[in-house]
N, CA, C and O atoms as a printed pandas DataFrame, in Angstrom:
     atom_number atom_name residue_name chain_id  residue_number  x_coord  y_coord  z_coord
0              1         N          UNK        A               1  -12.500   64.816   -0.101
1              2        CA          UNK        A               1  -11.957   63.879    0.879
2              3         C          UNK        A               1  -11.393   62.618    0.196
3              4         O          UNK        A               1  -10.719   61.895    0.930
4              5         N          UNK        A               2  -11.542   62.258   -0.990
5              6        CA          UNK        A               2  -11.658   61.019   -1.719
6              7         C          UNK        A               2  -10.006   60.816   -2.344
7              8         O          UNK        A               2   -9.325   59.827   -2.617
8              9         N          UNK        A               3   -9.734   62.633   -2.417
9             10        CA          UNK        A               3   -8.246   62.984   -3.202
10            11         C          UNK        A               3   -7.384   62.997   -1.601
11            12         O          UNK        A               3   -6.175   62.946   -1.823
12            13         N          UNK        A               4   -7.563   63.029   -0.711
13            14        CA          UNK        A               4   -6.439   63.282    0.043
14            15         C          UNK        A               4   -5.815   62.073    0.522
15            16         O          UNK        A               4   -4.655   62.394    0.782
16            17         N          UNK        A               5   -6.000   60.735    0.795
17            18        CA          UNK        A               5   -5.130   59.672    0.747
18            19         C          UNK        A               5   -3.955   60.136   -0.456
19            20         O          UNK        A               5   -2.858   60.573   -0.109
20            21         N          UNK        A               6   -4.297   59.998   -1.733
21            22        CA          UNK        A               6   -3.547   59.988   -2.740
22            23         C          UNK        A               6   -2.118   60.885   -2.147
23            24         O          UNK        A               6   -1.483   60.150   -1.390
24            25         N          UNK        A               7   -1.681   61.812   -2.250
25            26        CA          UNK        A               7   -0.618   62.434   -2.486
26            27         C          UNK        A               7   -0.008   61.690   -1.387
27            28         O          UNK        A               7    1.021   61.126   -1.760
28            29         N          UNK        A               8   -0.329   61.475   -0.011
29            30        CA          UNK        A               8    0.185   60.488    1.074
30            31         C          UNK        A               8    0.948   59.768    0.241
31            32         O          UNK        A               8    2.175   59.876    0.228
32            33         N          UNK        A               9    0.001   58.631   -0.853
33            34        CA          UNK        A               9    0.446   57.530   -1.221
34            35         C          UNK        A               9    1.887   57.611   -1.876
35            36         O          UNK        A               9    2.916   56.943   -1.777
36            37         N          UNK        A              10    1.467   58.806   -2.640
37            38        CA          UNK        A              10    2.573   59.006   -3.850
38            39         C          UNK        A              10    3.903   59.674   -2.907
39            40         O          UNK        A              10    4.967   59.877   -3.490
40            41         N          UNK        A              11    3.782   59.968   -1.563
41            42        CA          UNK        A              11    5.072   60.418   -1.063
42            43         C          UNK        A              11    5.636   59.430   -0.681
43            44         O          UNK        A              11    6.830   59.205   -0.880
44            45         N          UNK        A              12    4.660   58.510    0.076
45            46        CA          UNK        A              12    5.489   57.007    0.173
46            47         C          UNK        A              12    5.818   56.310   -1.100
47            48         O          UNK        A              12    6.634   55.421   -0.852
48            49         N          UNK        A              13    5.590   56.343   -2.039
49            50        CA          UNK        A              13    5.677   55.496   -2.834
50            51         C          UNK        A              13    7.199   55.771   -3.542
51            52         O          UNK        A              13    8.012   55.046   -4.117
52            53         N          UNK        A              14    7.139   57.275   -3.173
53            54        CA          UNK        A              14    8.355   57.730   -4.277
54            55         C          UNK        A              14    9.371   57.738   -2.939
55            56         O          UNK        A              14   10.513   57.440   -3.288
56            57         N          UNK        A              15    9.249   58.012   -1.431
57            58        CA          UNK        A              15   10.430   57.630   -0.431
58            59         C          UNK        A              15   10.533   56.116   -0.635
59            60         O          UNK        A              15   11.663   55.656   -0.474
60            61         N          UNK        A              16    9.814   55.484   -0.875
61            62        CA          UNK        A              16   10.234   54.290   -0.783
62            63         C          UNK        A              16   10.921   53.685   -1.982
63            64         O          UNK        A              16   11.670   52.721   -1.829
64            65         N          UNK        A              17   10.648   54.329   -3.433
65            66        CA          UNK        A              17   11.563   54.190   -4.606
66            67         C          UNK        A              17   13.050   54.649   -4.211
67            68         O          UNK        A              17   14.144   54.342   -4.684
68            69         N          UNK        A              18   12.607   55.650   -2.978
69            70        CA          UNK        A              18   14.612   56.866   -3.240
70            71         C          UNK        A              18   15.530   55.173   -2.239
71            72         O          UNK        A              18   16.676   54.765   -2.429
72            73         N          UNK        A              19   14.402   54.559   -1.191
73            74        CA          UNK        A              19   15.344   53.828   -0.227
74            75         C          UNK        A              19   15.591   52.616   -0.987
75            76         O          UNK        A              19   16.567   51.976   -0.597
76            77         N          UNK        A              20   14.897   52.100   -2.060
77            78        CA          UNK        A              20   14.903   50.649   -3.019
78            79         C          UNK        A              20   15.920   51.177   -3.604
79            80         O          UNK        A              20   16.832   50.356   -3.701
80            81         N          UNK        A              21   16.258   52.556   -4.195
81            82        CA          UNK        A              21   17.255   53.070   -5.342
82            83         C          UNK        A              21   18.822   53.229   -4.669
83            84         O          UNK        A              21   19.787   53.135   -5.428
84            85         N          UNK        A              22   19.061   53.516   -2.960
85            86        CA          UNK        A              22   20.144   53.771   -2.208
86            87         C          UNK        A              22   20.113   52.223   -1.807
87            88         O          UNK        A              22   21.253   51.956   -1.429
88            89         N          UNK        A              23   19.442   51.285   -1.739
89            90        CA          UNK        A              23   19.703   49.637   -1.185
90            91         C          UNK        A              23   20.736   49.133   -2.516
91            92         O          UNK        A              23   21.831   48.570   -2.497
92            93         N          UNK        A              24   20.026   49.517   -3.451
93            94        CA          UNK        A              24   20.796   48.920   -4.575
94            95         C          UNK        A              24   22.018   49.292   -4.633
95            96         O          UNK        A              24   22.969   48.565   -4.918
96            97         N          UNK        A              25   22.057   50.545   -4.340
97            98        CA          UNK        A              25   23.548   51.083   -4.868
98            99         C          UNK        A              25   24.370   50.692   -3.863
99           100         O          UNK        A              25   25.588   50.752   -4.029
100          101         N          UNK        A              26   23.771   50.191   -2.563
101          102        CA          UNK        A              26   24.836   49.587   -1.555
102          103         C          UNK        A              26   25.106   48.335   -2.427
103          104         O          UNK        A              26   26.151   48.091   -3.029
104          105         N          UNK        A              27   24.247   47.763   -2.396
105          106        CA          UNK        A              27   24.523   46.390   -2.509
106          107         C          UNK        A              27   25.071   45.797   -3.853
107          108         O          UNK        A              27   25.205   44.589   -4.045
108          109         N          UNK        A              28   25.358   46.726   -4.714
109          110        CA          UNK        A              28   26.355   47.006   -5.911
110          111         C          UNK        A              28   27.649   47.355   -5.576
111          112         O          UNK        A              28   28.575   46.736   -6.099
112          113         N          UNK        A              29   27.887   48.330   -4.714
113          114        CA          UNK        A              29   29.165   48.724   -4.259
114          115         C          UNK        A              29   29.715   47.312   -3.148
115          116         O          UNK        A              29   30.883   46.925   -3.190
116          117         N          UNK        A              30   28.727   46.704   -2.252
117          118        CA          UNK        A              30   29.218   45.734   -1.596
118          119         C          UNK        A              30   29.492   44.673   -2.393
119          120         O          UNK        A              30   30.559   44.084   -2.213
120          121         N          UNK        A              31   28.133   44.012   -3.928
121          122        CA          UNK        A              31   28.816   42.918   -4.566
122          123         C          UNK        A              31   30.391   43.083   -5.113
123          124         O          UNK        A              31   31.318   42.279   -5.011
124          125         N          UNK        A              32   30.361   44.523   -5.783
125          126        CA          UNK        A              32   31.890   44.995   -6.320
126          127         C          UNK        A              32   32.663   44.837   -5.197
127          128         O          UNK        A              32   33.435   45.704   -5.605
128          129         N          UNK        A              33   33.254   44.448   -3.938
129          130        CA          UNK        A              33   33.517   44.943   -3.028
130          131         C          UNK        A              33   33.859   43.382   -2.586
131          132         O          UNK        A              33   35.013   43.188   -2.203
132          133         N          UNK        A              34   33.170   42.527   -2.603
133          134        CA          UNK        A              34   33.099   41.059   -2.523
134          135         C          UNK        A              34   33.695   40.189   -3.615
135          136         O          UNK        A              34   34.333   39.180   -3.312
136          137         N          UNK        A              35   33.423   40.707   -5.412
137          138        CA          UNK        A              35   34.150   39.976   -6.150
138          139         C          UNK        A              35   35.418   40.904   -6.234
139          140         O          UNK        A              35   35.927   40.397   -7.233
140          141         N          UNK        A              36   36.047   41.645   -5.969
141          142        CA          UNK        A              36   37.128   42.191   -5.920
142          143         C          UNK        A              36   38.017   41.479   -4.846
143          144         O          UNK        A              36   39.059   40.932   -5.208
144          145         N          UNK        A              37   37.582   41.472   -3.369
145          146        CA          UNK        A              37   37.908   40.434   -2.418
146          147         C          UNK        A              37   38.290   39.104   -3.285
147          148         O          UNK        A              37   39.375   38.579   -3.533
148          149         N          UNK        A              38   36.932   38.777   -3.646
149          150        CA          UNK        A              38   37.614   36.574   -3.780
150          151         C          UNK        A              38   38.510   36.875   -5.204
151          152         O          UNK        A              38   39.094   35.872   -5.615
152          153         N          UNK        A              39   38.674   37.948   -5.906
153          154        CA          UNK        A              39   39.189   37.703   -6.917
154          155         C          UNK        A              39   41.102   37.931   -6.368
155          156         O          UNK        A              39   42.139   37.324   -6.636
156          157         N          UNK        A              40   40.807   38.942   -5.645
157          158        CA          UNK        A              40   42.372   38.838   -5.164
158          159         C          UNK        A              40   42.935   38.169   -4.061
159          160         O          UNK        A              40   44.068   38.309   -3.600
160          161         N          UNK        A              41   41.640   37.109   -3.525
161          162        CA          UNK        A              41   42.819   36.067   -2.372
162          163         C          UNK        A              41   42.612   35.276   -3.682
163          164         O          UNK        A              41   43.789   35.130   -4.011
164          165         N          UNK        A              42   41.882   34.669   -4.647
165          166        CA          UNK        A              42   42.039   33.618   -5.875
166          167         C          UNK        A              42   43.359   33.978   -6.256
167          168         O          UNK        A              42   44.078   32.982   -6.345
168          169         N          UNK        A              43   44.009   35.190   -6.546
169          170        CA          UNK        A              43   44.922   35.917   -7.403
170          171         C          UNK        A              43   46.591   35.443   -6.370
171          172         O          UNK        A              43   47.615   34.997   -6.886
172          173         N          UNK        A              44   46.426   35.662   -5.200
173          174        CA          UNK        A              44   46.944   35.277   -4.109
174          175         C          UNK        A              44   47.322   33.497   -4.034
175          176         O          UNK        A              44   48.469   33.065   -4.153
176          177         N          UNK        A              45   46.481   32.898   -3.883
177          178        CA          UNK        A              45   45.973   31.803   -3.765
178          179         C          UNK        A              45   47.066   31.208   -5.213
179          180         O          UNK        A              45   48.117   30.584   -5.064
180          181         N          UNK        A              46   46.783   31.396   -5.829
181          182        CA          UNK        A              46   47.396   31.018   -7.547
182          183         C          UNK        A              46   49.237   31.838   -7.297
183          184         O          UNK        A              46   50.288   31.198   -7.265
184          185         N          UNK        A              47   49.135   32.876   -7.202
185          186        CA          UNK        A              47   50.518   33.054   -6.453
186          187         C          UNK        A              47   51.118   32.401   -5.773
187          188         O          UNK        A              47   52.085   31.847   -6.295
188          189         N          UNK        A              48   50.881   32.169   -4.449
189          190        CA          UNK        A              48   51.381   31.145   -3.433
190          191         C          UNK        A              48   51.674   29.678   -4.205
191          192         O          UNK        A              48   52.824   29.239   -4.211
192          193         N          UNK        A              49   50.675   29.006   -4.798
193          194        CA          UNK        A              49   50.869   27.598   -5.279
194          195         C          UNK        A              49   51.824   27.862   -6.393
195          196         O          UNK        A              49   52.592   26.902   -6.461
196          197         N          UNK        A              50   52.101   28.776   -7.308
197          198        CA          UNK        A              50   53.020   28.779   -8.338
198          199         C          UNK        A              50   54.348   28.889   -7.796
199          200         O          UNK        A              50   55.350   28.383   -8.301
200          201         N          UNK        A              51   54.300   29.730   -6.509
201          202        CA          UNK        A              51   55.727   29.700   -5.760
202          203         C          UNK        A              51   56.066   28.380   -5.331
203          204         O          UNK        A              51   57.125   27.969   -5.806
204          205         N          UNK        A              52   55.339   27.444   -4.411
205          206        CA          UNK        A              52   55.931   26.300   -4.059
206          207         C          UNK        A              52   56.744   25.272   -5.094
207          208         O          UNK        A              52   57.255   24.239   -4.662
């Protein structure tokens, strides 16, 4: 009885590594996704003022 918590633990432990491991990879694809954004209204931004 002493062993059966355990494997419970270790299924949560390792679903909860797979959802920490898919958060990241969002939030890598969203930072890429964000400095790509400010880098091309900056890119924009520097365009426009060189035209005036």
């Amino acid at each position: 009885m002493n062993n059966s918590p355990h494997p419970i633990y270790c299924y949560f432990l390792n679903s909860l590594l797979m959802i920490i491991s898919y958060l990241a990879k969002c939030f890598c694809l969203l930072l890429f996704l964000v400095i790509y954004l400010v880098l091309s209204a900056l890119d924009h931004s520097i365009n426009y003022t060189s035209l005036i």
